[in-house]
C-alpha positions as CSV (number, residue, x, y, z in Angstrom):
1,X,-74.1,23.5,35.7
2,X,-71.1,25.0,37.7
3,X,-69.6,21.7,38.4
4,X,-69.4,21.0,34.7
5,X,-67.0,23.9,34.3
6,X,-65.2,23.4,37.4
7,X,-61.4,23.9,36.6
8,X,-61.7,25.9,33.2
9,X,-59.6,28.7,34.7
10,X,-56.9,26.5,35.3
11,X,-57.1,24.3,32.3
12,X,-57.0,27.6,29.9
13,X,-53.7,28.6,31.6
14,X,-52.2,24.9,31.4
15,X,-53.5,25.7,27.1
16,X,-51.4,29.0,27.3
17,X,-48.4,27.8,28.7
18,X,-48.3,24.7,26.1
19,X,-49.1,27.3,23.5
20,X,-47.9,30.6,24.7
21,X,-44.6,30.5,21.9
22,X,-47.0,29.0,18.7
23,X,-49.6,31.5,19.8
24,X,-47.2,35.0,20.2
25,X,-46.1,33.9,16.9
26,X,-49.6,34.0,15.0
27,X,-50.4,37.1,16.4
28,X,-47.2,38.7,15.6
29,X,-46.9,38.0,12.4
30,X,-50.5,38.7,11.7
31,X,-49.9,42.2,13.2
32,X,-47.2,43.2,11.6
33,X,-48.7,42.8,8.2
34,X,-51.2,44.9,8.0
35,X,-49.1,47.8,9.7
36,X,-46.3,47.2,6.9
37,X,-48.8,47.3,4.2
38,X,-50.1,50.3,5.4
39,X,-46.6,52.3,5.6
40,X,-45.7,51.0,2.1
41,X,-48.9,52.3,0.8
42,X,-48.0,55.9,2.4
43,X,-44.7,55.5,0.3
44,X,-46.0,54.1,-2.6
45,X,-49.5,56.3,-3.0
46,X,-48.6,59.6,-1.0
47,X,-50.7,61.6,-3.5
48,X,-54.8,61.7,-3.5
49,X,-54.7,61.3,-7.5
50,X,-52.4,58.0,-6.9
51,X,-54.7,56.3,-4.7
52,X,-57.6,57.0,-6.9
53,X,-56.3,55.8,-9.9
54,X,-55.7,52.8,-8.2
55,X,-59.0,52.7,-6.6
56,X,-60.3,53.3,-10.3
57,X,-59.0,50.8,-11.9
58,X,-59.7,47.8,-8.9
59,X,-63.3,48.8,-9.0
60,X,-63.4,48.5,-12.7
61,X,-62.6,44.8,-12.5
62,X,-64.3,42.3,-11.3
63,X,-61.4,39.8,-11.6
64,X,-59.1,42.0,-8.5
65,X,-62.4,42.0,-7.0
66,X,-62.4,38.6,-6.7
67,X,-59.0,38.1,-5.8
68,X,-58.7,41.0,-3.6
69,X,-62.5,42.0,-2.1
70,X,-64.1,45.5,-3.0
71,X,-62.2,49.0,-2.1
72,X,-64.6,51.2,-0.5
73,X,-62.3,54.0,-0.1
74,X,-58.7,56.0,-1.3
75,X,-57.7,56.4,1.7
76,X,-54.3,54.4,3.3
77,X,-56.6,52.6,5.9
78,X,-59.2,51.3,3.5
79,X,-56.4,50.6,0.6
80,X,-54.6,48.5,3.5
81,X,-57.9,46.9,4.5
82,X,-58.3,46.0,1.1
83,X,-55.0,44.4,0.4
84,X,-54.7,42.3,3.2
85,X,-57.7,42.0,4.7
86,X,-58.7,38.5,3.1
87,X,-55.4,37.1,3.4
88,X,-55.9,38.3,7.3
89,X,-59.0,36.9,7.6
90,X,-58.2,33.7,6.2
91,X,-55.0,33.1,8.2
92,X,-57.2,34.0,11.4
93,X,-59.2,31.5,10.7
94,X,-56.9,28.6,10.3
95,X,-55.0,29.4,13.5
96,X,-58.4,29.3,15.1
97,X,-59.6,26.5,14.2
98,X,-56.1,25.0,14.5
99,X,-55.9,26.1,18.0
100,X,-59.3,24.4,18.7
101,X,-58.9,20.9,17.2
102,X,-55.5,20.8,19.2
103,X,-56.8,20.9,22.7
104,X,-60.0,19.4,22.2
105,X,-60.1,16.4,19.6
106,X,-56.1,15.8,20.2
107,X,-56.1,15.7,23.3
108,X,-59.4,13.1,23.3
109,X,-57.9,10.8,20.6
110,X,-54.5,10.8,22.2
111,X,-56.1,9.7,25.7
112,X,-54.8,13.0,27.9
113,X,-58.6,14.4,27.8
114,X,-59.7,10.9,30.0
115,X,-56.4,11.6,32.0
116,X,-57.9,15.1,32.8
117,X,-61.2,13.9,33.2
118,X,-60.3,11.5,36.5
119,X,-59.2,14.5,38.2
120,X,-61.4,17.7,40.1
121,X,-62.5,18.8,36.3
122,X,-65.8,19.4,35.1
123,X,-67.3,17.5,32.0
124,X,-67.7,21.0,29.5
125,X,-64.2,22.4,31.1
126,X,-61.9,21.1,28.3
127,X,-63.7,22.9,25.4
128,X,-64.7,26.0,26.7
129,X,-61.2,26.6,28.1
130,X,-60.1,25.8,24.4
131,X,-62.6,28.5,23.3
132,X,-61.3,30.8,25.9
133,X,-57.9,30.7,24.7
134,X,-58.7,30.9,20.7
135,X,-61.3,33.7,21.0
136,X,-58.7,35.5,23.6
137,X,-56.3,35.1,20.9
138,X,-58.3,36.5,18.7
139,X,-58.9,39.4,20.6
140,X,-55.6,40.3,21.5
141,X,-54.4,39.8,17.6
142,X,-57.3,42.7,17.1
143,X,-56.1,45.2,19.9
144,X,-52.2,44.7,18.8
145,X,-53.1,45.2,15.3
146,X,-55.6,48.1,16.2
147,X,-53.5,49.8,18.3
148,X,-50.1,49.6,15.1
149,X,-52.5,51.3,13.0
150,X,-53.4,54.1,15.2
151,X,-49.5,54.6,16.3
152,X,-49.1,55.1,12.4
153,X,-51.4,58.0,11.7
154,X,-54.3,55.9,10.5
155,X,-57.7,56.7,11.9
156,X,-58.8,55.5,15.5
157,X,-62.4,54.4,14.1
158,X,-61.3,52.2,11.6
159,X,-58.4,51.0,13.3
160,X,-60.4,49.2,15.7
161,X,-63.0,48.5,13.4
162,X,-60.5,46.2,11.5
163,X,-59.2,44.5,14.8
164,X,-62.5,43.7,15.6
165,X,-63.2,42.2,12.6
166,X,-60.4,40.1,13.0
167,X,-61.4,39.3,16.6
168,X,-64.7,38.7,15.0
169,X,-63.5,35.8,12.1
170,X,-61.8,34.2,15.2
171,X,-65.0,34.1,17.1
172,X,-67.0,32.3,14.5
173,X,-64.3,30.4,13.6
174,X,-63.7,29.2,16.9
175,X,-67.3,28.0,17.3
176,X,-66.7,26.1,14.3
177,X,-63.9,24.6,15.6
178,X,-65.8,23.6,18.6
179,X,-68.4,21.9,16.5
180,X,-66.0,19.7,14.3
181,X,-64.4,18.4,17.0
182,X,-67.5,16.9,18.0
183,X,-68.4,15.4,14.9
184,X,-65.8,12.6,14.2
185,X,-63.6,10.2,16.8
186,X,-60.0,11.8,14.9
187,X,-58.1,14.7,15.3
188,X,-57.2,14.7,11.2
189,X,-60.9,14.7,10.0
190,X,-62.0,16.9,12.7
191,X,-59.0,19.0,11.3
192,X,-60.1,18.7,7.8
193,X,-63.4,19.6,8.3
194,X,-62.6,23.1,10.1
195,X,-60.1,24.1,7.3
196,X,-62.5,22.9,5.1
197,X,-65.3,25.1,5.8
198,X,-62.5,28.0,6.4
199,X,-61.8,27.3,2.7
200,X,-65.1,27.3,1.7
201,X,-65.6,30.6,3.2
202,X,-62.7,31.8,1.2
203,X,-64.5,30.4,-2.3
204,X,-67.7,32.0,-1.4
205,X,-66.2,35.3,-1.0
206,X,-64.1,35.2,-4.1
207,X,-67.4,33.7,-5.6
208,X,-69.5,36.9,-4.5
209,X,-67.4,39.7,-4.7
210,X,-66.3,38.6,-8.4
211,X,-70.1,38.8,-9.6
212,X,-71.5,41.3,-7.9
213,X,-72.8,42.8,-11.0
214,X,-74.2,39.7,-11.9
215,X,-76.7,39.8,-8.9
216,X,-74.6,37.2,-7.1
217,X,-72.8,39.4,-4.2
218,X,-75.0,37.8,-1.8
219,X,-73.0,34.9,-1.7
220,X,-70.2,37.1,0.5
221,X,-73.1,37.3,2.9
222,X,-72.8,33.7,3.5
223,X,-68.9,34.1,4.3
224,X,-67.8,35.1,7.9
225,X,-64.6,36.0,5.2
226,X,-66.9,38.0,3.1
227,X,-68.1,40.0,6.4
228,X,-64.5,41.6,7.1
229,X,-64.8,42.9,3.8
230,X,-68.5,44.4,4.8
231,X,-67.5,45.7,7.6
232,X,-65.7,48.7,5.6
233,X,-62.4,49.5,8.0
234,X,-61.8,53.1,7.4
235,X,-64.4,53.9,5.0
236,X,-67.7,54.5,6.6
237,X,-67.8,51.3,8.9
238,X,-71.2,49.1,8.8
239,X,-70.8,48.2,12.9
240,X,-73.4,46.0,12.8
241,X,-71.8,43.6,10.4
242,X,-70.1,42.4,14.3
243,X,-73.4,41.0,15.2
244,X,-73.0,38.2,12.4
245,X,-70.2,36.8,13.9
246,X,-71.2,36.8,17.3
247,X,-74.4,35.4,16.0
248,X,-72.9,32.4,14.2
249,X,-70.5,31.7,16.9
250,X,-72.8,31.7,19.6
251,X,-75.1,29.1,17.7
252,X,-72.4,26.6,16.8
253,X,-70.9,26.5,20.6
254,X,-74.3,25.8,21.5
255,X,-74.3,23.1,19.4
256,X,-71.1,22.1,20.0
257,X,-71.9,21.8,23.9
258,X,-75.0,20.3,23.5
259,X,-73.3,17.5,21.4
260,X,-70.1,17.1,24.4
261,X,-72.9,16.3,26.4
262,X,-74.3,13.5,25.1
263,X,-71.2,11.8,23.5
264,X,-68.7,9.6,25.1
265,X,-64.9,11.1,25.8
266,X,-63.4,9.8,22.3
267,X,-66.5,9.4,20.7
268,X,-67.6,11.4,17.7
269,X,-71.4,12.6,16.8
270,X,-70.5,10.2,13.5
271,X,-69.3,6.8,14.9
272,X,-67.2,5.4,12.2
273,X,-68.7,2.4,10.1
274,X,-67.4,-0.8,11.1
275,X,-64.8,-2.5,8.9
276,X,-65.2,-5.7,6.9
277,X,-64.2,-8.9,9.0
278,X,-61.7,-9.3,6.0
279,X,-59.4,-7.0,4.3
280,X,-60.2,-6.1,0.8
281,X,-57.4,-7.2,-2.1
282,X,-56.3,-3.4,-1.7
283,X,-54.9,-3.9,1.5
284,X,-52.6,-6.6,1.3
285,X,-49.8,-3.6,0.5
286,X,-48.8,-0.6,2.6
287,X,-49.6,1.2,-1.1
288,X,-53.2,-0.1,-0.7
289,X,-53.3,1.0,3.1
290,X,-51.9,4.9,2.0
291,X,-54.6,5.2,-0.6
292,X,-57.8,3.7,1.9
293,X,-56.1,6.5,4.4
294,X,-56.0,9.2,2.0
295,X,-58.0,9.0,-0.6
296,X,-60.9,10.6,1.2
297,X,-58.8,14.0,1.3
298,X,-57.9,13.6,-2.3
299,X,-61.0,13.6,-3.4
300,X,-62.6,16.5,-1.3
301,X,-59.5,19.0,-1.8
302,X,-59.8,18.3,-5.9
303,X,-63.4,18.7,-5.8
304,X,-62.3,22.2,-3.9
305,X,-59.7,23.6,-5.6
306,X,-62.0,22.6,-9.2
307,X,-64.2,24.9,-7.7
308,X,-61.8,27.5,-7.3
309,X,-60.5,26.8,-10.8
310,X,-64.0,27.3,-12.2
311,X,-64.5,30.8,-9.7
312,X,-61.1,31.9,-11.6
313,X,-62.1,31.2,-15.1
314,X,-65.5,32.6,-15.0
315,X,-64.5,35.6,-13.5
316,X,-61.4,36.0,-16.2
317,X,-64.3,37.2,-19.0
318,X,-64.6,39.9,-16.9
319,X,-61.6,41.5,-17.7
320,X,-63.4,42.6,-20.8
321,X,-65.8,44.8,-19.2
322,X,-62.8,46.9,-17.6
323,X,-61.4,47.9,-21.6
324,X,-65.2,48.5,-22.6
325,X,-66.2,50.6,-19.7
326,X,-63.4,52.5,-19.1
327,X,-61.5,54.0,-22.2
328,X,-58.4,55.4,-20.0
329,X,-57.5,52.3,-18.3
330,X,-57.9,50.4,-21.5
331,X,-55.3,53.1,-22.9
332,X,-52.7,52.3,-20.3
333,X,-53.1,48.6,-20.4
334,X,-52.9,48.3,-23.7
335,X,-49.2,49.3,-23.5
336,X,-48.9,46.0,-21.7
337,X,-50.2,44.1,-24.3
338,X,-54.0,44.7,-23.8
339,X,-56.8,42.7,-22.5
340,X,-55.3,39.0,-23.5
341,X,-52.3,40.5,-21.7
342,X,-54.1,41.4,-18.6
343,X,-56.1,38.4,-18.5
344,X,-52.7,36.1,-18.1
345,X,-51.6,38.0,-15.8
346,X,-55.0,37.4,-13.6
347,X,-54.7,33.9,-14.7
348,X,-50.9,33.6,-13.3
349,X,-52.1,34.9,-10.5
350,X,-54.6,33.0,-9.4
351,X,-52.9,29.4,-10.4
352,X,-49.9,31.0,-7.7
353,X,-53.0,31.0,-5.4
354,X,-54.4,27.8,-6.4
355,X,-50.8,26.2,-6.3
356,X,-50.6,27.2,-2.5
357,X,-53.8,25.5,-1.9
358,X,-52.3,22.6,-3.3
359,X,-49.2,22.9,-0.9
360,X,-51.0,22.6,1.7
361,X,-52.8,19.4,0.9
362,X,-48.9,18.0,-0.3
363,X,-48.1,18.8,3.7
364,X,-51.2,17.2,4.6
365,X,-50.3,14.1,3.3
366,X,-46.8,13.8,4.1
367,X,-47.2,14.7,7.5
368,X,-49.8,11.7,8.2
369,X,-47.0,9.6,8.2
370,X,-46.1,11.6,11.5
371,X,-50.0,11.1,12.7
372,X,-49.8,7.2,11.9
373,X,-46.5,7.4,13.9
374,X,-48.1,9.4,17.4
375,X,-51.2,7.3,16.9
376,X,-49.1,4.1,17.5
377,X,-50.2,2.9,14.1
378,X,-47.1,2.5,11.7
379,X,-45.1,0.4,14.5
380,X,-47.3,-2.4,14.1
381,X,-47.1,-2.0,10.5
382,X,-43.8,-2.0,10.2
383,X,-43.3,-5.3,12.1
384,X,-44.8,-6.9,9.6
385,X,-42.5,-7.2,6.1
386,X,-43.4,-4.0,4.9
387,X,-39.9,-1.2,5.1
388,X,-39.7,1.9,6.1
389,X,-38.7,2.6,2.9
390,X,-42.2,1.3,1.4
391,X,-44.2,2.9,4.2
392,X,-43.1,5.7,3.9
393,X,-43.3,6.5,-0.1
394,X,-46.3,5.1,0.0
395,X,-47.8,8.3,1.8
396,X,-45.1,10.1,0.1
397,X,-46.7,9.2,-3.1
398,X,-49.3,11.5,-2.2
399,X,-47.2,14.2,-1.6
400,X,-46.2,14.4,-5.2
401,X,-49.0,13.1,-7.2
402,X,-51.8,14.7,-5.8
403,X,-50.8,18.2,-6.7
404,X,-50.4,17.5,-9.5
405,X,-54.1,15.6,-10.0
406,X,-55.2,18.8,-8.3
407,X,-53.5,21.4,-10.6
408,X,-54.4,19.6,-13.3
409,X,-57.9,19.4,-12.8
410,X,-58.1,22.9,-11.9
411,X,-56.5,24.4,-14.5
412,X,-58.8,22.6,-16.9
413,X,-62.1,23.4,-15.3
414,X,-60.8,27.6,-15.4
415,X,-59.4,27.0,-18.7
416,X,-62.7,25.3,-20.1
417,X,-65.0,28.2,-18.3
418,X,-62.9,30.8,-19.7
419,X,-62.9,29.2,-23.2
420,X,-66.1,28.6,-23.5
421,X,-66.6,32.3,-22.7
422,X,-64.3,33.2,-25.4
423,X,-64.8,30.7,-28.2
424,X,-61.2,28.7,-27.9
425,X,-61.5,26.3,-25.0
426,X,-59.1,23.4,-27.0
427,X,-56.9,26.8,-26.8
428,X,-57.4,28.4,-23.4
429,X,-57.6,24.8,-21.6
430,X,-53.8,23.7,-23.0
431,X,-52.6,27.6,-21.7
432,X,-54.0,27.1,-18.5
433,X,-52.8,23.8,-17.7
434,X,-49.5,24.5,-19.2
435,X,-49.2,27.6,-16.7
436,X,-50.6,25.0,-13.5
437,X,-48.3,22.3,-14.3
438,X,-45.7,25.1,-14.2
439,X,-46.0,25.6,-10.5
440,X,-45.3,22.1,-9.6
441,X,-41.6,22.1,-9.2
442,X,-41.9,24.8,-6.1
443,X,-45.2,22.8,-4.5
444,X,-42.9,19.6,-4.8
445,X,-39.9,21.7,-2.9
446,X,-43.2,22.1,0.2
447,X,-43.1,18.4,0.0
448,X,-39.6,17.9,0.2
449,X,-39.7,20.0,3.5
450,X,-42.7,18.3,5.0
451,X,-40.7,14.9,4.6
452,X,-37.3,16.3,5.7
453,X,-38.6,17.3,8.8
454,X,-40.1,14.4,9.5
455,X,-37.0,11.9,8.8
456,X,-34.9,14.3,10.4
457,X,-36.9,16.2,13.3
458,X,-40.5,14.3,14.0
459,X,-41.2,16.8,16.9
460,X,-40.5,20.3,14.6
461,X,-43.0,18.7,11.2
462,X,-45.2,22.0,12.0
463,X,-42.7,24.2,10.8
464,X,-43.5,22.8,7.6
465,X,-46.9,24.7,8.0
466,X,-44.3,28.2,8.7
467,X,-42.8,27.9,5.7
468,X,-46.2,27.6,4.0
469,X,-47.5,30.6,5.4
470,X,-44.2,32.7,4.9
471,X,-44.9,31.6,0.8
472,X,-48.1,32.8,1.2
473,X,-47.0,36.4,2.6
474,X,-43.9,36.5,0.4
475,X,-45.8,36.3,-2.7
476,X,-48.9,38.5,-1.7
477,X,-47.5,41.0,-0.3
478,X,-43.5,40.8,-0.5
479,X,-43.4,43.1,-3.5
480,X,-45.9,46.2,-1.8
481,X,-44.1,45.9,1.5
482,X,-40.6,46.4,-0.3
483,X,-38.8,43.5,0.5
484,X,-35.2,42.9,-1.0
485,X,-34.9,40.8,-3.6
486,X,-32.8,37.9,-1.9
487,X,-36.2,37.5,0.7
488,X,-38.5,37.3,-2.4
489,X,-36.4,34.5,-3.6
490,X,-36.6,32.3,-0.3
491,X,-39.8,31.6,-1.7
492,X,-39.9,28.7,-4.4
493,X,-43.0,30.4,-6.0
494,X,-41.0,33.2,-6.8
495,X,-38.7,31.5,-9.3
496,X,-41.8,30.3,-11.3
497,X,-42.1,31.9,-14.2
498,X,-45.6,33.3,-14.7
499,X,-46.6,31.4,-17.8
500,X,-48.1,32.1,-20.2
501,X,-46.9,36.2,-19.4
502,X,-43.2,34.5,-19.7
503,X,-41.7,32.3,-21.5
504,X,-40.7,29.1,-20.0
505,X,-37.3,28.8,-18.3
506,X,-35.9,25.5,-17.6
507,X,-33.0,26.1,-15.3
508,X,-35.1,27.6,-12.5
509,X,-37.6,24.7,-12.5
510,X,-34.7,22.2,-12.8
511,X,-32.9,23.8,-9.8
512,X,-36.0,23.6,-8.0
513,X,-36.4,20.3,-9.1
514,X,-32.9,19.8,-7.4
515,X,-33.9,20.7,-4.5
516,X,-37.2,19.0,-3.9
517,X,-35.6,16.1,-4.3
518,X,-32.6,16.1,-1.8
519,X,-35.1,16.8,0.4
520,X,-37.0,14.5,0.2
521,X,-34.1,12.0,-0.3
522,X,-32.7,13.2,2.9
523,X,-36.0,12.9,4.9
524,X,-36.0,9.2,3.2
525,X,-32.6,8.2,4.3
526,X,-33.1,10.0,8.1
527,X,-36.4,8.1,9.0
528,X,-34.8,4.8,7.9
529,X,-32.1,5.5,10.5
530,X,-34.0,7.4,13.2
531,X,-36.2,5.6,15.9
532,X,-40.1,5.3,16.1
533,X,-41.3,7.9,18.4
534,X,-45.0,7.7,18.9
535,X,-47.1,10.5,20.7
């Protein structure tokens, strides 16, 4: 058993080195987030009766529930474990699973791992060196952020439970990382299939906490996402809830290992089925070839982000239940306009969150013109008569299109559940759509990005993921940590306007619009100059 590990030590520092700058970036970022929430909440709530009110009226509303998780406390460490918490969580995750298809499936499908392997290196060393790093990360990320909150003031207790829970998402999320590698022979579907069930774990928390009260919070107790939440940082902590995650990733790195060592290095659990001996009438084109190659993401990411669309629209009737139980809150809000006021607010929200979700897959798709390039696959194509021009928007077409498709459809499902709650789908469906269509201009600026970097600099397209993420924490939490106004606005999400709460402006989407597409005409025009440089 020993000789299978021999060189793990060694491998997990080679891992580090290759990583130490991507990884200090994670964990910094993820640590200063919760520690700036937390002092803005001491500005903005210094008062008992503040923090209450605010407690009062999340709790009366399923719909922040949902978006948000529960608040189990007033004080500033359970209002900051609240805020952030999910976003945290979820972040954790991806760079976790991110971390672990990188230097196990990568490194198999680009040939290094069978490089390694002829040397003094035991067969399981590759993949439980990758575990050691991601779970080491994870730790780490839970003592830095721990120890912020306790040089702040905020209690020792809950400090560290909330950077074990943290160290505790990365944990099972690791082992899951472990497992997809095994499953298929490339990096991208391995990759998919991580991110997936990190997403999924996202959808079942919103799913649970938003109908608690209708006897469905158990599905949070299916999410290692949900367990951060139960876990209750600062406000009488369930320590127990640790064991879950240890649990779960203990069982799927058995699994994982006990897959490794039956499979062939580059082999997955699922060989791929074999082609036909001739291609079909689709792939006489490089159009044809883009949609066989991404069609099966299309369809899996819609069929995700519907779900999330139907979450959303089902949990909207809930705003109801906040005016009918709770007379003052339904006095304050109805200064804003009342419950339909409230409701497109919610709404606006969560098609920002849905539109970010769609961002990603836009960067997905761009970017696997940069995987076809490593892989050694597009030089072959393009010595045939297709361009780099065609090959190129062919993927590209993705980029645009299929946020849109996804939108679309999401926005339709919500606006249909909601309707149908209400009595005015024709009405509700046209409002939500209208308000998802809205977003497109800034997800199409994320595309011009992705495909800038890549005609420009091949080697730097995972920035594009960066500038995803600093959307993401812009508009979430921009506003509570105080930023200025001009670091709000490097966001393109911010100059949407949040239909149907606004009115429609046409010169911001216009100039975004602008922008998208010099981009994208610039990464065009600098991959048609630029050599091929495969992996």
């Amino acid at each position: 058993m020993m000789g299978t590990l021999l060189g793990t030590g060694r491998l997990a520092r080679f891992i580090l080195r290759r990583d130490r700058l991507r990884l200090t970036i994670w964990v910094a970022v993820l640590a200063l987030v919760p520690i700036g929430v937390a002092n803005a909440f001491i500005e903005l709530y210094p008062t008992e009766a503040s923090r209450q009110e605010l407690v009062l009226s999340v709790g009366a509303s399923p719909a922040l529930t949902a978006l948000l998780g529960p608040v189990y406390d007033s004080s500033i460490g359970a209002l900051t474990a609240w805020r952030v918490g999910t976003i945290i969580s979820l972040l954790t995750g991806i760079m976790t699973v991110g971390t672990m298809i990188r230097h196990t499936r990568e490194e198999e499908e680009t040939g290094r791992r069978e490089l390694l392997g002829s040397t003094v290196l035991g067969r399981h060393a590759p993949l439980l060196a990758a575990l050691v790093v991601a779970i080491g990360t994870g730790l780490v990320l839970g003592v830095v952020v721990a120890a912020g909150m306790i040089g702040i003031g905020l209690p020792a207790t809950g400090a560290f439970a909330f950077g074990l829970g943290l160290a505790g998402v990365a944990t099972a999320f690791a082992g899951v990382g472990a497992l997809a590698a095994q499953l298929t022979e490339g990096a991208g579907a391995a990759r998919g299939i991580g991110i997936g069930i990190v997403g999924f774990s996202f959808l079942l928390r919103v799913a649970g906490d938003g109908a608690e009260a209708s006897g469905l919070g158990w599905l949070s107790w299916l999410s290692p996402i949900g367990w951060f939440t139960r876990i209750r940082p600062f406000a009488d902590e369930q320590w127990w809830v640790l064991l879950l995650w240890l649990a779960l990733g203990t069982v799927v790195v058995v699994w994982a290992f006990a897959i490794t060592a039956r499979r062939d290095v580059g082999a997955g659990a699922f060989p791929p089925r074999p082609g036909q001996a001739m291609a079909g009438w689709g792939l006489r084109n490089e159009f044809g070839l883009a949609w066989r190659l991404q069609r099966g993401a299309l369809f899996g990411w819609s069929v995700g982000l519907a779900a999330i669309g139907l979450v959303f629209g089902s949990v909207a009737n809930s705003i109801g239940d906040l005016f009918a139980e709770n007379p003052q809150l339904a006095e304050i809000f109805e200064r804003f306009g009342g419950e339909e006021a409230i409701t497109d607010v919610f709404f606006s929200v969560a098609v920002s969150i849905i539109a970010l979700v769609a961002s990603a897959y836009a960067i997905r798709a761009v970017l696997r013109l940069r995987v076809e390039e490593e892989g050694m696959r597009a030089e072959p194509v393009l010595a045939t008569g297709v361009t780099r021009l065609g090959w190129s928007s062919s993927h590209l077409v993705f980029g645009l299109l299929g946020p849109a498709v996804m939108l679309s459809l999401a926005a339709l499902v919500a606006g249909l559940a909601y309707g149908v709650a209400v009595g005015d789908v024709g009405g509700e469906i046209w409002r939500a759509l209208g308000s998802a269509l809205a977003q497109l201009p800034a997800v199409w600026v994320l595309t011009g990005v992705a495909m800038a970097l890549y005609g420009l600099a091949p080697r730097l397209v995972a920035v594009s993921w960066a500038v995803l993420v600093s959307c993401l924490l812009l508009g979430q939490l921009g506003e509570i940590l105080q930023l200025p106004q001009w670091a709000l606005d490097l966001s393109p999400f911010t100059h949407i306007p949040l239909i149907p709460v606004e009115e429609l402006e046409v010169l911001p989407l216009a100039v975004l619009l602008v922008i998208a597409l010099a981009l994208t005409g610039a990464g065009l025009v600098g991959f048609r100059r630029r050599d091929i440089q495969p992996g």
